[in-house]
C-alpha positions as CSV (number, residue, x, y, z in Angstrom):
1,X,-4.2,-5.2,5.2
2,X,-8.0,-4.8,4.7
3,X,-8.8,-1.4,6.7
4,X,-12.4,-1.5,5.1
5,X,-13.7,-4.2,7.1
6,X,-13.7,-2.3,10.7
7,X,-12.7,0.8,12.1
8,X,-10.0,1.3,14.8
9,X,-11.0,0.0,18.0
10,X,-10.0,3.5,19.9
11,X,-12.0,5.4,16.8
12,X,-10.0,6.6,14.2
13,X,-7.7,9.7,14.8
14,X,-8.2,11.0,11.6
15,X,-8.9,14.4,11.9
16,X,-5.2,15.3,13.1
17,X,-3.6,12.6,11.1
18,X,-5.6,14.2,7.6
19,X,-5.2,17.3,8.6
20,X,-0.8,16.6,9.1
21,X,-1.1,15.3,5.6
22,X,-3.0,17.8,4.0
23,X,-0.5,20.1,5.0
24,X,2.5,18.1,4.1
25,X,1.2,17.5,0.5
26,X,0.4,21.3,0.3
27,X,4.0,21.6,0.2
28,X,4.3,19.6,-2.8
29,X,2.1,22.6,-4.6
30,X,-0.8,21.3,-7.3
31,X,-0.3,22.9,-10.9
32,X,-2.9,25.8,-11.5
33,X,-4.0,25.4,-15.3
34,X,-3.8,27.8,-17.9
35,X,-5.9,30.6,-17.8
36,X,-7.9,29.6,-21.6
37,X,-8.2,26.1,-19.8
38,X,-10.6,27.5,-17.3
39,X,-13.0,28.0,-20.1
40,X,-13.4,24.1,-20.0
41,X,-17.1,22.7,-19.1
42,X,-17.2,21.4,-15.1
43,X,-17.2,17.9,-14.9
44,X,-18.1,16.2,-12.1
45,X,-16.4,12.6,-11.2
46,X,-17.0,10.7,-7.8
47,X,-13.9,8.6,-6.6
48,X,-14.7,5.1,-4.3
49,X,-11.9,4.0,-2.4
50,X,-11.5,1.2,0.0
51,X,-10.4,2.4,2.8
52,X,-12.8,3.9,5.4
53,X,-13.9,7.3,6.4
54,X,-11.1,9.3,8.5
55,X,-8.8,6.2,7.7
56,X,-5.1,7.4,8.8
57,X,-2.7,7.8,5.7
58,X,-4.1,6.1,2.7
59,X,-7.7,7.4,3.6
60,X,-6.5,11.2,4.1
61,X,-4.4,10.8,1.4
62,X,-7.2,9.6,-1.0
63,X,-9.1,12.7,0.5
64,X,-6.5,15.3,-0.5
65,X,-6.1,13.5,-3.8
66,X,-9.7,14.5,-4.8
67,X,-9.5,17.9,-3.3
68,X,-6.1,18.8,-4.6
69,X,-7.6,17.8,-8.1
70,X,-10.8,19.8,-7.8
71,X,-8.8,22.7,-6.6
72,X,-5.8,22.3,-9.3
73,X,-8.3,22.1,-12.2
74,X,-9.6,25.2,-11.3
75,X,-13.1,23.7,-10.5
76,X,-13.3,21.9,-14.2
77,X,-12.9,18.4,-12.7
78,X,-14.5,17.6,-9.5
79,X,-13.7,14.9,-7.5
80,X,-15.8,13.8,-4.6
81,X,-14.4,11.5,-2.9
82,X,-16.8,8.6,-1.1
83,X,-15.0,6.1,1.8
84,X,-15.4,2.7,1.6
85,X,-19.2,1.4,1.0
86,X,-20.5,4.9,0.5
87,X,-20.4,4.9,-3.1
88,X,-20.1,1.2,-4.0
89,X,-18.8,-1.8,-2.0
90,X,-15.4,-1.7,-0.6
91,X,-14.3,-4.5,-2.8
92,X,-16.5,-4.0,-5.4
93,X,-14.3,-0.6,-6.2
94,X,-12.8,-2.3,-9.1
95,X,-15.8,-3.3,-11.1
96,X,-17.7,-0.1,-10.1
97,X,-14.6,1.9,-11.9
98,X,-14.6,-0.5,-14.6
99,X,-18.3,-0.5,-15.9
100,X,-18.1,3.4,-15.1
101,X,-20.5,3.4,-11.9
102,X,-18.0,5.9,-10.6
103,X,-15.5,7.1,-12.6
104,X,-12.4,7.4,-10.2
105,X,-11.1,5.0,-7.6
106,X,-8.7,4.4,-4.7
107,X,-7.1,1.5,-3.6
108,X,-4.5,-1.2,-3.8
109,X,-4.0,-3.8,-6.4
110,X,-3.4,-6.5,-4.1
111,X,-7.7,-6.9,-3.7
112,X,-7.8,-8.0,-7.1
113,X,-5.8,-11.2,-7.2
114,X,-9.4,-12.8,-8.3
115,X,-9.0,-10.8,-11.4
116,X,-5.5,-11.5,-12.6
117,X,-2.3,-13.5,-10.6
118,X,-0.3,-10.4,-11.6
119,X,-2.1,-7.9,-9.5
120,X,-0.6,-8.1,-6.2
121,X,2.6,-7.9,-7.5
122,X,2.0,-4.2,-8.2
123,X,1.2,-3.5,-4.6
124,X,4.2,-5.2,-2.9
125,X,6.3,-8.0,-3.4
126,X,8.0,-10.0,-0.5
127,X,11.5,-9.3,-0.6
128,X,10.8,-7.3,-3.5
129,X,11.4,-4.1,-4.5
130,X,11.5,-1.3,-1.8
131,X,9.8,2.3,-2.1
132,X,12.7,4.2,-4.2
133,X,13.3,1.0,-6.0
134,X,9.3,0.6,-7.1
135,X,9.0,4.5,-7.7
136,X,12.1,4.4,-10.2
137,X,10.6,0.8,-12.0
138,X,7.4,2.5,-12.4
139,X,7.9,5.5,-13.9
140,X,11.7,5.0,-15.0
141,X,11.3,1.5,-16.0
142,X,9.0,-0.7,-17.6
143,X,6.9,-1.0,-14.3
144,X,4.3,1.3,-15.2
145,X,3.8,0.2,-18.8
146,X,2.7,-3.0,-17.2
147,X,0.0,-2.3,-15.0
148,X,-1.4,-0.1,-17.3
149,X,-1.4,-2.8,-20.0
150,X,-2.9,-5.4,-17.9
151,X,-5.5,-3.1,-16.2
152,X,-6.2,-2.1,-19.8
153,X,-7.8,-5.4,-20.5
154,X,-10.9,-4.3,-17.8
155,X,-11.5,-0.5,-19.1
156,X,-9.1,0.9,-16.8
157,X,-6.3,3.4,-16.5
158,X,-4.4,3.3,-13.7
159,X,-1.6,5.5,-11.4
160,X,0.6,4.9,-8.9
161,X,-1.0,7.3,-6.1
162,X,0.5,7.0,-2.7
163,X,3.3,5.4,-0.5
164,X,3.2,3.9,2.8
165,X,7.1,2.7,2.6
166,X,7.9,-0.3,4.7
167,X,5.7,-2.0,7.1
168,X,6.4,-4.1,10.0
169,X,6.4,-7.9,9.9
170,X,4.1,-7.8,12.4
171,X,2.9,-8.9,16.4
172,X,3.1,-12.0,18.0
173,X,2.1,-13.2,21.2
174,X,5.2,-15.8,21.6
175,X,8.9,-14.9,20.7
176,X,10.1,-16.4,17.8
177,X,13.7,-17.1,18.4
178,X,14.0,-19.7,15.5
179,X,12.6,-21.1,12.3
180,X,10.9,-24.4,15.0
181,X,8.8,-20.9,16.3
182,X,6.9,-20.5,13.0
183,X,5.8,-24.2,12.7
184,X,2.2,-24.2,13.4
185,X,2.1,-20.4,14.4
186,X,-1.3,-19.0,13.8
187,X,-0.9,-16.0,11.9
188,X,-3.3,-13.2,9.7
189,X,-1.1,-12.3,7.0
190,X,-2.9,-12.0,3.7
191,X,-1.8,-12.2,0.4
192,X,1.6,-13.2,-0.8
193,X,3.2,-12.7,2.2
194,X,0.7,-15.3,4.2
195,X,1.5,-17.4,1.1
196,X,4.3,-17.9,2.0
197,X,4.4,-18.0,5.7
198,X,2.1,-21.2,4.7
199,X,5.4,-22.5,2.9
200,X,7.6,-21.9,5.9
201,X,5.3,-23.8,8.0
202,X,2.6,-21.0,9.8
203,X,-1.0,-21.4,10.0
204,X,-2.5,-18.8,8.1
205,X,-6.0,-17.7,9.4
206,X,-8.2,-15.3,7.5
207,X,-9.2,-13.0,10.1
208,X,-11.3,-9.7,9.6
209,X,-9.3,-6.1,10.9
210,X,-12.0,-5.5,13.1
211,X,-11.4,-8.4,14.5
212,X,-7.8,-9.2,14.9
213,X,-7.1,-7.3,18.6
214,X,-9.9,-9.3,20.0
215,X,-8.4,-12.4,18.1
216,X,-4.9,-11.8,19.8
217,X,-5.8,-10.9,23.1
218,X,-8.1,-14.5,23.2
219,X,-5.5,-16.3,21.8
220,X,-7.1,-17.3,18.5
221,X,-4.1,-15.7,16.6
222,X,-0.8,-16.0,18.3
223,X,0.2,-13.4,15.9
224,X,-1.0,-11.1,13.0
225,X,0.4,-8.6,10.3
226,X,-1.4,-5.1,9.7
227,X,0.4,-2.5,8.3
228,X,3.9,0.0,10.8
229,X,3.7,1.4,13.7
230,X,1.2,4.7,12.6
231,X,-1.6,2.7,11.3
232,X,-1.2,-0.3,14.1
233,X,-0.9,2.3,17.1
234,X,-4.4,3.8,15.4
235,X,-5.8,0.4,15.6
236,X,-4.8,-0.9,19.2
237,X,-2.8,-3.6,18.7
238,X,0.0,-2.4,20.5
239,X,-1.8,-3.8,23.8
240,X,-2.6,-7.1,22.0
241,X,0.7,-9.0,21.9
242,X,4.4,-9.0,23.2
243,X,6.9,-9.0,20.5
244,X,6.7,-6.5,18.0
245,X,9.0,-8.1,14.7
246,X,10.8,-5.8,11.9
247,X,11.5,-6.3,9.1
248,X,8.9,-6.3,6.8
249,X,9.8,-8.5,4.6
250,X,6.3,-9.6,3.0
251,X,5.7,-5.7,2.3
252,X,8.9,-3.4,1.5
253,X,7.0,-0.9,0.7
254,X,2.8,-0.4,-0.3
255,X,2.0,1.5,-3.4
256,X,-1.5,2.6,-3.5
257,X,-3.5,3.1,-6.8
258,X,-5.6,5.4,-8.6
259,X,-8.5,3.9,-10.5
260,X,-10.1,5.6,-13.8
261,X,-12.8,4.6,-16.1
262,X,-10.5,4.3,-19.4
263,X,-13.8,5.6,-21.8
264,X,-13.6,8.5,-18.9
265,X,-9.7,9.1,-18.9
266,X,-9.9,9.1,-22.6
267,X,-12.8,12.0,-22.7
268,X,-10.8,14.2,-20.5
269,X,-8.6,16.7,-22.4
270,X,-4.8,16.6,-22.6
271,X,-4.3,19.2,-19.6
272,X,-6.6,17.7,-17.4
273,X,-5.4,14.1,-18.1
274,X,-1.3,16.1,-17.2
275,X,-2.9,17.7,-13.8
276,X,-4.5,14.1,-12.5
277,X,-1.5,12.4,-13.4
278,X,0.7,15.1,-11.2
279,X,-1.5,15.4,-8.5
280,X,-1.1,11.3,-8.5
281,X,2.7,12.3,-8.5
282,X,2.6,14.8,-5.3
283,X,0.6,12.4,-3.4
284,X,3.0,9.7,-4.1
285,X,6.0,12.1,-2.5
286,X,3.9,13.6,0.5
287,X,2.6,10.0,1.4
288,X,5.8,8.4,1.8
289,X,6.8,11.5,4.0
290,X,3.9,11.5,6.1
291,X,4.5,7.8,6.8
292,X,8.1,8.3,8.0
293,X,7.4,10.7,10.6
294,X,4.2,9.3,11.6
295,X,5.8,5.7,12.0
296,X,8.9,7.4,13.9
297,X,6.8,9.0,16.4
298,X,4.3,5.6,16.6
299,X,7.2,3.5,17.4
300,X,8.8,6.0,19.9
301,X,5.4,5.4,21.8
302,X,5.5,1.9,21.1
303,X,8.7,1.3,22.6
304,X,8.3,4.1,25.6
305,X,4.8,2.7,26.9
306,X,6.8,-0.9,26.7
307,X,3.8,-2.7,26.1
308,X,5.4,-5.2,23.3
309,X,9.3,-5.8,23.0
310,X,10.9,-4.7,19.6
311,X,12.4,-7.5,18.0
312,X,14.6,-8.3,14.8
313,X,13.6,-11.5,13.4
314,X,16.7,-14.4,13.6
315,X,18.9,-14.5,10.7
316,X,17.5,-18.4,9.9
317,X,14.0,-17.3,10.0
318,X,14.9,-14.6,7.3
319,X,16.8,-16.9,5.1
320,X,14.0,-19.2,5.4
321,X,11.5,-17.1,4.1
322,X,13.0,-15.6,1.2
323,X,13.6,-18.9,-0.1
324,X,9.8,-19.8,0.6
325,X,9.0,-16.1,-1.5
326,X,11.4,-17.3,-4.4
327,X,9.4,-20.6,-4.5
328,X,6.2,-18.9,-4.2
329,X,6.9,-16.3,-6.9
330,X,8.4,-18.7,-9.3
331,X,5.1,-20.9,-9.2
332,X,3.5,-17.9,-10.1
333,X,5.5,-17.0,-12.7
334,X,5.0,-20.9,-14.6
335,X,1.9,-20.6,-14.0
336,X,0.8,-17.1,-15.5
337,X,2.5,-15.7,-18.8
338,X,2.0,-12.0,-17.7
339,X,3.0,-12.5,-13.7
340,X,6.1,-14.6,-15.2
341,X,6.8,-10.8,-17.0
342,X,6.6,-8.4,-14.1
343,X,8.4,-10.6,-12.2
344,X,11.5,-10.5,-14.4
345,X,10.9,-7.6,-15.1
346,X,11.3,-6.2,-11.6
347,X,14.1,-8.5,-11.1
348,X,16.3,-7.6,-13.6
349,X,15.4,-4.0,-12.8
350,X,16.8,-4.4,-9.2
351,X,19.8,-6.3,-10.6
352,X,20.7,-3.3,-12.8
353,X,20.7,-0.8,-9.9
354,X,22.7,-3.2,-7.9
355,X,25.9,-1.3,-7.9
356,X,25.0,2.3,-7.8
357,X,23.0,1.2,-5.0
358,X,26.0,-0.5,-3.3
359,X,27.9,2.6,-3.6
360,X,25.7,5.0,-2.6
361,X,22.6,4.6,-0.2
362,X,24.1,0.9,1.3
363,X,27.8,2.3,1.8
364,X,26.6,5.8,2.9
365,X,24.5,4.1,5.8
366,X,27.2,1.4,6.7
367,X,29.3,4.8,7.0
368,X,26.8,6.9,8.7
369,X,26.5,4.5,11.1
């Protein structure tokens, strides 16, 4: 997904949708800091982020990370927060936070594959980890360690800030009843998920967001990945092709990141460094909850307004592309030393929880029916 490049085509609804996730990450409650800590001098940081003004979900939730910072530190560190291309260039948010243009920033690491091979794999990894599985890697693994040791290498810190869970593998304007179906099939999906749609045989066409209803409805694409039902409802494409597809394999889950300057993370004092940290830490609970109600209730539109037909996506077509996403991941891997260690790294992380997660969430569900 690249929300900066164009608004929704119906407008974004963002004023309901921030103001539904204000409110659930007010639940979360932000630390109030010690009374002698309110003594500390006002400092006044501005945060760029990639996604556009009003943006549903990561947009809002960028928002009410700045606010509930501001607020939490008692007015001692002020965060205003600019949408995409305010402050900076939507994909320039990385440098800008790096040479201390702005010292805060909010975005996804997957924008920075020029910078490093390893940084998408922080975002989401096809057949990867899922949402529990990534939070528990991150901060009860050796997940977290990692990204902070490779963004270290460009003057950054960096937090995990923000959940969108699983997404959908996407529209398409044909049905795709067998592996034959994909051979050919124009398709936007960036990163490594259109990687390795290019190894099971699609056509992968760069297309802007702005662009990619238009693109369907003419028949340019005959299908395209965004993001789950909340944020593609927002955007319209519901209309734009027949078969909706589940699951999503290429992204499991999205973690969204929180950017600082590392001279500036290292000024701040100890508390103030704890309260950003935790305030990354609500947002990363009330996100994920935001999204599952808001992509149940999408989808119940979806399916009631029977616009696009929900589909699974055939057992061979599955099979097929997680052995395309081993492929791809493993050429990654030889070729970069430090994508070659969060790979196994994940990996053997997954393995590890492989039992408890048989016996608990996989046997509870088969039970709950």
């Amino acid at each position: 997904m690249s929300p900066a490049r164009g608004a929704t085509r119906r407008g974004v609804r963002g004023a309901t949708a921030g103001t539904a996730l204000a409110a659930g990450l007010a639940a979360c409650g932000a630390p109030q800091p010690p009374e002698p800590a309110r003594r500390e001098p006002t400092r006044r940081w501005r945060m760029a982020t990639t996604w556009p003004a009003g943006f549903p979900g990561l947009g809002e939730g960028a928002r009410w990370l700045g606010e509930a910072i501001t607020e939490a530190s008692g007015g001692q560190l002020q965060v205003e927060v600019a949408p995409a291309g305010v402050a900076v260039p939507t994909f320039d948010v990385f440098d800008a936070v790096a040479r201390g243009t702005v010292e805060m920033g909010h975005a996804a690491s997957w924008y920075w594959m020029e910078k490093a091979a390893a940084m998408p794999l922080f975002t989401a990894v096809p057949f990867g980890l899922d949402a529990e599985e990534t939070l528990a890697w991150l901060h009860q693994g050796e997940g977290l360690a990692l990204w902070r040791e490779l963004y270290a290498h460009f003057g950054l810190m960096v937090l995990p800030a923000g959940n969108t869970g699983m997404h959908m593998a996407g529209w398409s304007r044909r049905q795709i009843r067998s592996l034959a179906d994909l051979q050919g099939l124009r398709i936007r999906m960036p990163g490594l998920g259109g990687q390795v749609m290019a190894r099971a045989g699609a056509q992968v066409v760069p297309t802007a967001g702005a662009q990619l209803v238009e693109a369907l409805e003419r028949g340019r694409l005959d299908a395209a990945e965004w993001m789950g039902p909340y944020n593609d409802l927002e955007f319209g494409l519901e209309g734009a092709a027949g078969f909706y597809y589940f699951p999503g394999w290429q992204k499991p889950q999205m973690t969204a990141e929180c950017l600082v300057n590392l001279d500036a993370w290292n000024a701040l004092p100890e508390h103030l460094q704890r309260l950003v940290a935790l305030c990354c830490r609500a947002l990363d609970a009330g996100m994920l909850a935001h999204y599952a109600v808001r992509n149940q209730e999408a989808l119940d539109r979806i399916v009631r307004a029977a616009r696009a037909e929900l589909r699974r996506l055939p057992e061979d077509v599955l099979v097929a592309l997680q052995r395309a996403a081993e492929q791809e991941l493993g050429d990654l891997a030889a070729a970069d030393p430090f994508a070659r260690r969060v790979i196994e790294s994940q990996r053997a992380f997954r393995a590890r929880g492989a039992d408890w997660r048989t016996v608990s969430a996989e046997a509870y569900a088969a039970a709950r029916g």
